[in-house]
C-alpha positions as CSV (number, residue, x, y, z in Angstrom):
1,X,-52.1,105.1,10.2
2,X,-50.5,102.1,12.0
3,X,-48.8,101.0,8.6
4,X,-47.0,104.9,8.0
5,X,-46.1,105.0,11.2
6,X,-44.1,101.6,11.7
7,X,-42.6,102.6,8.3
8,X,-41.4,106.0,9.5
9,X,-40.4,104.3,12.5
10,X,-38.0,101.5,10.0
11,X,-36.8,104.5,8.3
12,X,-35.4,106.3,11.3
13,X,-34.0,103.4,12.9
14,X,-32.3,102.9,9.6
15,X,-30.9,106.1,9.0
16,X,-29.3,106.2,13.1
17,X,-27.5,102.6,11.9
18,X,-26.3,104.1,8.7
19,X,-25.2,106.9,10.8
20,X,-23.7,104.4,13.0
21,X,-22.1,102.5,10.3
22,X,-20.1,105.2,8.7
23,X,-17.2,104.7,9.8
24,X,-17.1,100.5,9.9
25,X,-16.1,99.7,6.4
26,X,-14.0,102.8,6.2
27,X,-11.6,102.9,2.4
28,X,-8.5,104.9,2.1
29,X,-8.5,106.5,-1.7
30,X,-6.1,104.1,-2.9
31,X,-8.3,101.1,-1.9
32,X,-11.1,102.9,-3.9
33,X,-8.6,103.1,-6.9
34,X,-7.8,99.7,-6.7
35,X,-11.7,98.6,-6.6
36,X,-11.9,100.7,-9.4
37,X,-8.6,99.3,-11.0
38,X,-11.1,97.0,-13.5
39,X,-12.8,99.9,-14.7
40,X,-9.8,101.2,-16.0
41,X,-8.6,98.0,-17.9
42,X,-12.1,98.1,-19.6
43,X,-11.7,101.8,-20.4
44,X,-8.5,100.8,-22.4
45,X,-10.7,98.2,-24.5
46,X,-13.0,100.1,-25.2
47,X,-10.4,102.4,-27.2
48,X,-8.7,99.4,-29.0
49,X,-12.1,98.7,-29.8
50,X,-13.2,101.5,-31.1
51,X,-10.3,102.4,-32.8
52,X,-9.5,99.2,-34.4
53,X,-12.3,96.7,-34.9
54,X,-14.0,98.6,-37.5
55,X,-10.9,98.5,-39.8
56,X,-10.5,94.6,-39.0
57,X,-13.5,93.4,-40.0
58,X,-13.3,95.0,-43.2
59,X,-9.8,93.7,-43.5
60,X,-11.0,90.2,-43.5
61,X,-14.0,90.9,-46.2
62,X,-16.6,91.5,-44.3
63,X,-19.4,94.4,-46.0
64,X,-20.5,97.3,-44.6
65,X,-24.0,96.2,-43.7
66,X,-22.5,92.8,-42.0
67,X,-20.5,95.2,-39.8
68,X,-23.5,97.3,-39.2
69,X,-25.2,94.3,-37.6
70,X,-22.2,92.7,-35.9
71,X,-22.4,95.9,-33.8
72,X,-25.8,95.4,-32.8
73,X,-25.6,91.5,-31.7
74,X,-23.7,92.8,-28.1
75,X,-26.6,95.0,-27.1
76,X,-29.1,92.8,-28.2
77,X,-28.0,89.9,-26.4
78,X,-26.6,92.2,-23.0
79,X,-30.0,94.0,-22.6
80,X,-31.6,90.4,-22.1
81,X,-28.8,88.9,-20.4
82,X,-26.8,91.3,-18.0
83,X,-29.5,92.3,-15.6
84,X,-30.7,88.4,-15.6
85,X,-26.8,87.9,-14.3
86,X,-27.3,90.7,-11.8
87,X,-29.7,89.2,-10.0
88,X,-28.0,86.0,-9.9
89,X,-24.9,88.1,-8.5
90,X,-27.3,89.3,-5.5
91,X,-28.1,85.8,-4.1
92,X,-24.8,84.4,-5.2
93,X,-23.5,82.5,-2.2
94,X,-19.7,81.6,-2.5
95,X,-16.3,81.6,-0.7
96,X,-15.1,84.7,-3.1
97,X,-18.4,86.8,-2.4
98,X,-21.0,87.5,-4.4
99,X,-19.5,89.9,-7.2
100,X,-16.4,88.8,-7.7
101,X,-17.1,85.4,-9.4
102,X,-18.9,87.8,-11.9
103,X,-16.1,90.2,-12.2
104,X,-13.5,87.1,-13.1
105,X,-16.2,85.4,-15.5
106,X,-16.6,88.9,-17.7
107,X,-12.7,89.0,-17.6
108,X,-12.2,85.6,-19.2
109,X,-15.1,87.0,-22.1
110,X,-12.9,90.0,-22.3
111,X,-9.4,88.1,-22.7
112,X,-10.3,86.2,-24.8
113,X,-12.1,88.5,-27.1
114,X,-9.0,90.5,-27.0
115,X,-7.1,87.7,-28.5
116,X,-10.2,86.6,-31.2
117,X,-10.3,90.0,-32.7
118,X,-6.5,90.7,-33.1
119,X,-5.7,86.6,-34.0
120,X,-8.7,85.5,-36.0
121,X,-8.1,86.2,-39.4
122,X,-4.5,84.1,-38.4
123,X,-6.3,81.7,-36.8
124,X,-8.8,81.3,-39.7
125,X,-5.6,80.1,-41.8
126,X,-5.0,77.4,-39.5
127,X,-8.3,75.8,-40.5
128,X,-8.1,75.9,-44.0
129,X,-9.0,79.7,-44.8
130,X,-7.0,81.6,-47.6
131,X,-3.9,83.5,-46.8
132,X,-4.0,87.0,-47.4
133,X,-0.8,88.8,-48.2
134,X,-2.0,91.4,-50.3
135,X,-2.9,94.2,-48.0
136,X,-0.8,93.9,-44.2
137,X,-2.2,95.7,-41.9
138,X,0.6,98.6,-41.5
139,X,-0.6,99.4,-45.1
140,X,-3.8,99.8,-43.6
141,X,-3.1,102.3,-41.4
142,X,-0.6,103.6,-43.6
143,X,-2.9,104.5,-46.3
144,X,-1.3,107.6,-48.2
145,X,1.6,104.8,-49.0
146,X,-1.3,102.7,-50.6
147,X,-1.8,102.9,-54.1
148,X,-5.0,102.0,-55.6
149,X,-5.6,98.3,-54.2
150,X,-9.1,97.1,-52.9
151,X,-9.3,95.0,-49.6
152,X,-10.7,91.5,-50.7
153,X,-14.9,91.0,-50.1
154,X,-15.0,87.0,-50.4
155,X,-16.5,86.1,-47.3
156,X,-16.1,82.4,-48.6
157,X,-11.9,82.5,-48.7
158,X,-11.8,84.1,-44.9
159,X,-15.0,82.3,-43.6
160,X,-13.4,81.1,-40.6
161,X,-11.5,83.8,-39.4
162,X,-14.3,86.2,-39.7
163,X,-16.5,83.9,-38.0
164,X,-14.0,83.7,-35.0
165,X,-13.5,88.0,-35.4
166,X,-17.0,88.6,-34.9
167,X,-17.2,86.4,-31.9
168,X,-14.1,87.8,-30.4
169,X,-16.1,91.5,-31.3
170,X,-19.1,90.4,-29.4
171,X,-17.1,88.6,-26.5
172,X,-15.2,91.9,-25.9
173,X,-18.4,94.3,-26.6
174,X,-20.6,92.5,-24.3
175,X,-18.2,91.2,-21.6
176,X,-16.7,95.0,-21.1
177,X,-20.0,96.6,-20.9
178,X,-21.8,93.8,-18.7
179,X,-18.9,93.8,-16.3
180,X,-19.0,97.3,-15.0
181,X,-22.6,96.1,-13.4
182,X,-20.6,93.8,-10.5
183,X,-17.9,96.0,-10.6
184,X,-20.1,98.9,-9.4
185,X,-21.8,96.6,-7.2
186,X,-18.7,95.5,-5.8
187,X,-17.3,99.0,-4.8
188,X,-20.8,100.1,-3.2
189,X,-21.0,96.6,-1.3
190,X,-17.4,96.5,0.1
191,X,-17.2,100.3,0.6
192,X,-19.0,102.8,3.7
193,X,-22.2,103.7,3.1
194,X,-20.8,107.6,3.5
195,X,-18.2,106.8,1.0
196,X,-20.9,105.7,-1.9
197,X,-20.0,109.2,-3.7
198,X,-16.7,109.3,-3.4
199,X,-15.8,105.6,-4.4
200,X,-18.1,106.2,-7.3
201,X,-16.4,109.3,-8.4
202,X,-13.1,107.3,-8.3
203,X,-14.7,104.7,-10.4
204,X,-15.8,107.7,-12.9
205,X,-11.9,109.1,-12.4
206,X,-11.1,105.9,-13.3
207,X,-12.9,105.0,-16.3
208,X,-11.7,108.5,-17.9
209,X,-8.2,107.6,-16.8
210,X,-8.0,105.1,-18.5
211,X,-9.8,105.9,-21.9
212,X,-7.4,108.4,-22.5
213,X,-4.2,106.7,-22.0
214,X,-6.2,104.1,-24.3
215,X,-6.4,106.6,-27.3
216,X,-3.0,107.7,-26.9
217,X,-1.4,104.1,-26.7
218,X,-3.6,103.5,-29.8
219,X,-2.4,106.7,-31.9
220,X,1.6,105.8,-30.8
221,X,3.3,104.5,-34.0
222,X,4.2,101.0,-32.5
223,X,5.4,99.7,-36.1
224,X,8.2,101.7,-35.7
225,X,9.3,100.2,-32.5
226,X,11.2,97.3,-31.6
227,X,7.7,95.7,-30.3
228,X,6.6,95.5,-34.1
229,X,9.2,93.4,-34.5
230,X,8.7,91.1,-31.7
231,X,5.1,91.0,-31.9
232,X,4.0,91.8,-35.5
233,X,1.8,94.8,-36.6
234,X,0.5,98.0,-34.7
235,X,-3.1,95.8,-34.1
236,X,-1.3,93.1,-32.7
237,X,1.2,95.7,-30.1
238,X,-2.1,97.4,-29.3
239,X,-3.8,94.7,-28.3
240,X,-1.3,93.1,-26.6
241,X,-0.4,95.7,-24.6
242,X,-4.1,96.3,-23.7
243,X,-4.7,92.6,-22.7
244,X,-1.3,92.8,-20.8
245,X,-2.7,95.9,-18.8
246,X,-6.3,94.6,-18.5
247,X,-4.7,91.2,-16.6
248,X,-3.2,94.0,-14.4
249,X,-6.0,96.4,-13.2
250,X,-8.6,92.6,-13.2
251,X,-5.8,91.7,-10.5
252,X,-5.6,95.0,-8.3
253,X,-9.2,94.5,-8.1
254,X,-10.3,91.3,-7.2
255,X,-7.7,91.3,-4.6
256,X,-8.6,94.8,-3.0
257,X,-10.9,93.7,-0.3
258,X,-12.6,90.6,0.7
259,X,-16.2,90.1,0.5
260,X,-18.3,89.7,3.0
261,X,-19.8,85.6,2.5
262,X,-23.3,86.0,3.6
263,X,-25.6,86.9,1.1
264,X,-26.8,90.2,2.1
265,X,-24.6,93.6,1.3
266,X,-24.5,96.6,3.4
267,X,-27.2,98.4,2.4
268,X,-29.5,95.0,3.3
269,X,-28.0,94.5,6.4
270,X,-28.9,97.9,7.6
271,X,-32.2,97.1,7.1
272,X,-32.2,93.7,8.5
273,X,-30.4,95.1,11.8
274,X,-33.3,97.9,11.7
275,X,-35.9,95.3,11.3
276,X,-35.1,93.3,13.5
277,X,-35.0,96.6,16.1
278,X,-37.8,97.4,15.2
279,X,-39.2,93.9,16.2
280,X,-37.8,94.2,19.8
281,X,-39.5,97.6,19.8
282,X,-43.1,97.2,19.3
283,X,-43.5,93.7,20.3
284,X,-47.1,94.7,20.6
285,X,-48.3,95.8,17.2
286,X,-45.7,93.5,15.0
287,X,-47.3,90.6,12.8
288,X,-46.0,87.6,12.8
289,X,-46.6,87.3,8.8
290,X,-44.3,89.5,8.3
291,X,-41.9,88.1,10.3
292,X,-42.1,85.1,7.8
293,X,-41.9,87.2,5.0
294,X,-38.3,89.3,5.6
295,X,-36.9,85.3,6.2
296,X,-38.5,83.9,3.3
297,X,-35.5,82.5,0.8
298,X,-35.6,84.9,-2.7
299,X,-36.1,82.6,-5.4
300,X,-34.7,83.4,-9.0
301,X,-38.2,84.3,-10.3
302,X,-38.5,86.8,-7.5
303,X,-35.7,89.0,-8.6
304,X,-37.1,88.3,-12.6
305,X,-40.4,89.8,-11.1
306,X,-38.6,92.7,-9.6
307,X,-37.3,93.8,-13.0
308,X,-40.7,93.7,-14.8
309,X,-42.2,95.3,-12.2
310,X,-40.3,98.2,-10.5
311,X,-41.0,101.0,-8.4
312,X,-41.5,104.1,-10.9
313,X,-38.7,105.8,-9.4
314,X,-36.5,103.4,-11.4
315,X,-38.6,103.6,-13.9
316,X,-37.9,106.9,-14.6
317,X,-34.8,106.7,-13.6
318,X,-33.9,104.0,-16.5
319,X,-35.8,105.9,-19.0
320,X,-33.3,108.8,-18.1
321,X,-30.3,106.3,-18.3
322,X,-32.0,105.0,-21.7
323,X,-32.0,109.1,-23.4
324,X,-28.7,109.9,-22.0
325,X,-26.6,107.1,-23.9
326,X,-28.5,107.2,-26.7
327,X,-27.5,111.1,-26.5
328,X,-23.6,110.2,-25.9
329,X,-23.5,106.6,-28.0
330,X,-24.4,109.0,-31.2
331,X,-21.1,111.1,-30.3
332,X,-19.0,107.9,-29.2
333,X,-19.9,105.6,-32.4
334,X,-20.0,108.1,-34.9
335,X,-18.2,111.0,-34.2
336,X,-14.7,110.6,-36.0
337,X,-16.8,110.0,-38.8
338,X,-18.6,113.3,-38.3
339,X,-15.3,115.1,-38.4
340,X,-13.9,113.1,-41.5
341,X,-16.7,114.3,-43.6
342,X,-18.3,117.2,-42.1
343,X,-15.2,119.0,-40.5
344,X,-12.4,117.6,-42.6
345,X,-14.7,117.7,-46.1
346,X,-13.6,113.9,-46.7
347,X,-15.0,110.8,-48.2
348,X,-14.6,107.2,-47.1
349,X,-16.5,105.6,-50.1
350,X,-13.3,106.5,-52.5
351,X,-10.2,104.4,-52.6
352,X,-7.4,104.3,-50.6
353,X,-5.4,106.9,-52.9
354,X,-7.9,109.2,-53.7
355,X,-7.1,112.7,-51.9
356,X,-10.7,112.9,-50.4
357,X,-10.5,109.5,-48.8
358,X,-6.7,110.8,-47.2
359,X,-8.7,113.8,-46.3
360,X,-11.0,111.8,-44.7
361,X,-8.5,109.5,-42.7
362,X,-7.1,112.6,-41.8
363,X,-10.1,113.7,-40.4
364,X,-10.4,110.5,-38.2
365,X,-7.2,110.9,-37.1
366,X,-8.0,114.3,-36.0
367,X,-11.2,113.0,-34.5
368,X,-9.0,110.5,-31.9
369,X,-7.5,113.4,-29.9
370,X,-11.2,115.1,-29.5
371,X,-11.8,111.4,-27.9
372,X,-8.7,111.8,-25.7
373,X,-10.3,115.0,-24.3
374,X,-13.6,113.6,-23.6
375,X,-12.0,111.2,-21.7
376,X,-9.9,113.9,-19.6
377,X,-12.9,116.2,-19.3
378,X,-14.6,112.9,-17.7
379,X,-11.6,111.9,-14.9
380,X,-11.6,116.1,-14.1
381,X,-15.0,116.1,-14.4
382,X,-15.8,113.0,-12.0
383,X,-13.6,114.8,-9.0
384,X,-15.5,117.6,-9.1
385,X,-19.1,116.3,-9.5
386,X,-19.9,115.7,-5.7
387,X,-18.9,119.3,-4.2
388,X,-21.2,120.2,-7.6
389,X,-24.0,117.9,-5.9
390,X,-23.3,119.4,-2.6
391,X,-23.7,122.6,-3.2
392,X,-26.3,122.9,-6.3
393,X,-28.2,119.5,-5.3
394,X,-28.2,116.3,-6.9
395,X,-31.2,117.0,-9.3
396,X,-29.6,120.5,-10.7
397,X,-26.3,118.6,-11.4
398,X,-28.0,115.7,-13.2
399,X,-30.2,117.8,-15.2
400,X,-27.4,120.5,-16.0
401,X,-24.7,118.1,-17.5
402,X,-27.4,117.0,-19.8
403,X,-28.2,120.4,-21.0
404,X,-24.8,121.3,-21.6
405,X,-24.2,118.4,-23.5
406,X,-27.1,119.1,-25.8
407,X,-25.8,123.3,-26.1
408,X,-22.3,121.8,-27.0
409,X,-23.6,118.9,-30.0
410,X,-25.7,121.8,-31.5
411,X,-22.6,124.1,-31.1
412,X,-20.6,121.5,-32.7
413,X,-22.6,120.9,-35.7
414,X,-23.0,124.2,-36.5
415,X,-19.6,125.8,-35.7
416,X,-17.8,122.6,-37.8
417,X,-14.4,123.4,-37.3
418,X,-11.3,121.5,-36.4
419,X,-10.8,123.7,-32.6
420,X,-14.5,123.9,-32.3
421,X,-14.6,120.2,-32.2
422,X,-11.6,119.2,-30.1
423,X,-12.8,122.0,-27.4
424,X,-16.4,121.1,-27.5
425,X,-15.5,117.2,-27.1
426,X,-14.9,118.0,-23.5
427,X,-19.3,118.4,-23.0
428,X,-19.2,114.4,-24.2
429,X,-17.1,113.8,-21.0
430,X,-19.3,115.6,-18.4
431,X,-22.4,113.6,-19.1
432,X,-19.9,110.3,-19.0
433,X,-18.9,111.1,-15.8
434,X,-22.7,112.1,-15.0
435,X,-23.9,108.8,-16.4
436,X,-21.3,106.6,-14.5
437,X,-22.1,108.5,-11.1
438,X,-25.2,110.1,-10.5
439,X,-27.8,107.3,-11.4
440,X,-25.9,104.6,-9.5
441,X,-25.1,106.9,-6.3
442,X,-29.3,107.3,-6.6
443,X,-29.5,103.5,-6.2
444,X,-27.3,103.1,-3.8
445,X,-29.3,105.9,-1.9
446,X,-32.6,104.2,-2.5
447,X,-31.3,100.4,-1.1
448,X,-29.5,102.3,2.0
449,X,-32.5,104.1,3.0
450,X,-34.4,101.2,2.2
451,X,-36.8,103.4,-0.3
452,X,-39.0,100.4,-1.9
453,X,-39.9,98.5,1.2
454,X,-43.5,100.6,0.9
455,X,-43.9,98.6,-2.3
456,X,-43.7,95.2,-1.2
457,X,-41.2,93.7,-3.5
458,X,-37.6,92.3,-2.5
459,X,-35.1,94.3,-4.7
460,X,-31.2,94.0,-4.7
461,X,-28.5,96.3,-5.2
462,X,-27.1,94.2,-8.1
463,X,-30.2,93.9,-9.8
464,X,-31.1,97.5,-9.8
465,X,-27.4,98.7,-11.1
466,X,-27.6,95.9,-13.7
467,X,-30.8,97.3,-15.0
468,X,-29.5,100.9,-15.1
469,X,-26.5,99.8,-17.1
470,X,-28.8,97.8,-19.3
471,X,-30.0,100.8,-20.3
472,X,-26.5,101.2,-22.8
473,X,-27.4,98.2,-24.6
474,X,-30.9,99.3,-25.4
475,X,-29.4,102.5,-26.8
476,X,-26.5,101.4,-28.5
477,X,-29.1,98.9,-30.3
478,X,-31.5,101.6,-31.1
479,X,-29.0,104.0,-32.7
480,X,-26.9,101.5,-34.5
481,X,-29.7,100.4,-36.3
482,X,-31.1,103.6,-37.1
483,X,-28.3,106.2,-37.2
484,X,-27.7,105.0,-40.7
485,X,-31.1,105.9,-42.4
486,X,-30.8,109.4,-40.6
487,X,-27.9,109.7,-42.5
488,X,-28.9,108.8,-45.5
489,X,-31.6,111.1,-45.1
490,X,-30.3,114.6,-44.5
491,X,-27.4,113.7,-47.0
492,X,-25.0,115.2,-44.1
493,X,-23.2,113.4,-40.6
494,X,-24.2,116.7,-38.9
495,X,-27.1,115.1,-38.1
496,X,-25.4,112.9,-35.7
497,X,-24.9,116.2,-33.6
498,X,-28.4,117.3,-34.0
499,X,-30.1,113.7,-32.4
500,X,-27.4,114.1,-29.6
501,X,-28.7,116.8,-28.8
502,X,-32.5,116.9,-29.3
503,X,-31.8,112.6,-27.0
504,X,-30.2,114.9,-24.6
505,X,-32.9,117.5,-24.2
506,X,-35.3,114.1,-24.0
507,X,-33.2,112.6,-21.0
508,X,-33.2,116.2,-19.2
509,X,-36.7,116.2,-19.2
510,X,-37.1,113.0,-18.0
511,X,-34.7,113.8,-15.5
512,X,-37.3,115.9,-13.5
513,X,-39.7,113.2,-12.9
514,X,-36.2,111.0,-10.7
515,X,-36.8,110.5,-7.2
516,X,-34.0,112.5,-5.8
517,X,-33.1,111.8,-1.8
């Protein structure tokens, strides 16, 4: 009885200080848009990315299957390796703060994996690989000009510069997803407790923003520009341009606000302040145990322990995470190739000149502006979600974007036609926006009110939102390796629709088990 009620007691005190602290910390809108600046550069590499890489590695020779599995090397090694880093970030102890050195550290792994997949197959030539002037790359994308001419397969005359595309592939894959862990942490560290929603809605706005000025930028026929002529090819524009804008938004943010330099953030030093109120307090019943306890120095294993073992109100929480990308990574990774053969009645196995495999480019084409509107249903989306959480409640909101998102992929697949698509893309961008808000303003939640004390264990912000967005890796590895023999097996890419939907029905179940405050 003593224990609940000098936990009850800790809980109130620190509710009053976050009441008291509301206003210290205070951000205008555009300070949240610049801390949010980096999510946009990412936002734009994620649509070179997507629109481009595929089609350079198979430039350069590599097969199908080798391409497959280059995909599935960035989640593999994230999953491990991002929420290891974002512990580190949450006893990180330096002049710049404690997420920042992260932020800049991704950036260089994104820079220069911007410059590795647009230069390798040139930089391959420079150590002794084969020149290839058969096929340029404007013919690639260009391929109703094309007549029948097969890209070359011998891994042996490009080895080089496929060895340092694929690196620049997995540099740019991992660094952009692992970097939007400090980022987030940064914004709910610098930012007022009572602007947790808000600032994360901007980051959501943000991310959307910028996807869809990616798509167009990447659809904009640069080779007939003056830029083509300065810079080469429509690859190498795009990716300048994006690595030119990325510099940009890395800039507006890790100048936006200075960190604090102790080690705690705000949500820890509420409960310090309240702990150590609590001590003046009750004098009388206080232990002096514990006292040694909330100073003890966190060592590294401490924070690997508190990702094994975590309250299972994150389990549940990342098991959610875990359903939902699965459910949107099947739309994200495969779904201009669901229009190019299911909508658009093409077929990428023919050759370049064949009119099934124009129908099919076509198609993909078609696809990219269905992409543009997910991305501006996310940005409208993510302005709108906290009123939505206000006046249905949290739980409803996060439930009911994954619903609609599962209505909308069966919808899809069965309706398979070209408006259908294009309207029904926007469904992809509410459960984004859900995805990139709901679960992290639930963390941020659970470290203000200091939710896990009850359990024992000494958890940090960093960690916690690192884990959550470790969740994309695990599902972008899952699907990429077995979206393929799904496939193969119904004969039709419909099916990519159907497991979207039936993941999302999964992750809206799991939804109602969450710990909502």
């Amino acid at each position: 009885m003593v224990d609940f009620l000098t936990r009850q007691f800790k809980k109130q005190n620190s509710y009053e200080q976050f009441n008291y602290d509301t206003n210290k910390n205070y951000k205008s809108k555009l300070d949240l848009i610049r801390l949010s600046a980096v999510v946009c550069g990412i936002e734009f590499c994620y649509a070179a990315e997507t629109a481009f890489v595929s089609p350079i590695l198979l430039q350069i020779g590599l097969p199908v299957m080798f391409m497959t599995w280059t995909w599935c090397l960035s989640p593999l090694i994230g999953f491990f390796l991002v929420p290891a880093l974002g512990s580190l970030s949450d006893k990180c102890h330096t002049r710049f703060g404690r997420r920042r050195p992260f932020i800049f550290l991704y950036s260089i792994g994104i820079l220069l994996g911007l410059l590795l997949v647009a230069n390798g197959r040139t930089m391959g030539e420079w150590f002794g690989d084969k020149k290839n002037e058969d096929i340029s790359t404007k013919q690639l994308y260009n391929s109703s000009k094309i007549e029948s001419q097969r890209i070359p397969n011998s891994l042996s005359s490009y080895k080089y510069g496929t060895t340092l595309t694929v690196l620049g592939v997995l540099l740019l894959d991992l660094d952009c997803d692992a970097c939007q862990s400090p980022s987030r942490a940064y914004l709910l560290d610098v930012a007022s407790p009572s602007q947790h929603a808000s600032g994360l809605t901007t980051f959501t706005f943000m991310a959307g923003f910028g996807g869809c000025l990616g798509y167009f930028l990447g659809g904009i026929p640069w080779e007939h520009t003056f830029f083509a002529s300065i810079l080469g090819d429509h690859i190498h524009v795009v990716f300048t341009l994006v690595w030119i804008i990325y510099m940009i938004c890395m800039i507006l943010t890790l100048t936006a606000e200075k960190e604090p330099t102790e080690i705690t953030s705000i949500a820890s030093n509420l409960v310090r302040s309240t702990s150590h109120q609590y001590i003046v307090a009750s004098e009388n019943i206080y232990n002096n145990d514990d006292e040694i306890k909330d100073n003890i120095e966190i060592s590294y294993c401490d924070y690997i322990r508190s990702i094994i073992y975590m309250p299972s109100a994150l389990r549940w929480l990342c098991l959610t995470n875990f359903f939902s990308w699965m459910a949107l990574v099947s739309y994200s990774l495969f779904f201009t190739d669901f229009v190019g053969q299911a909508v658009f009645g093409g077929d990428p196995k023919l050759e370049y000149n064949h009119p099934l495999r124009l129908l099919y480019n076509d198609g993909v084409r078609f696809g990219s502006w269905g992409m543009s509107i997910y991305s501006i249903s996310c940005s409208i989306y993510s302005y709108n979600i906290e009123s939505l959480n206000n006046y249905f409640g949290i739980k409803r909101v996060y439930i009911g974007s994954q619903l609609i998102y599962a209505i909308g992929m069966l919808l899809m697949g069965y309706v398979k036609h070209r408006i259908g698509v294009i309207v029904l893309s926007a469904v992809a961008g509410i459960l984004y926006s859900t995805l990139f808000t709901i679960p992290y303003l639930l963390i941020a939640k659970y470290h203000t009110l200091n939710t896990f004390s009850c359990d024992g264990q000494v958890r940090g912000i960093g960690t916690d939102v690192a884990v959550i967005s470790s969740m994309v890796f695990l599902a972008q590895l899952c699907l990429s390796s077995t979206m393929g023999t799904f496939i193969h097996l119904s004969g039709s890419t419909v099916v990519i629709t159907v497991v979207a939907s039936l993941l999302s029905i999964c992750s809206a179940i799991s939804a109602t088990q969450v710990l909502y405050i």
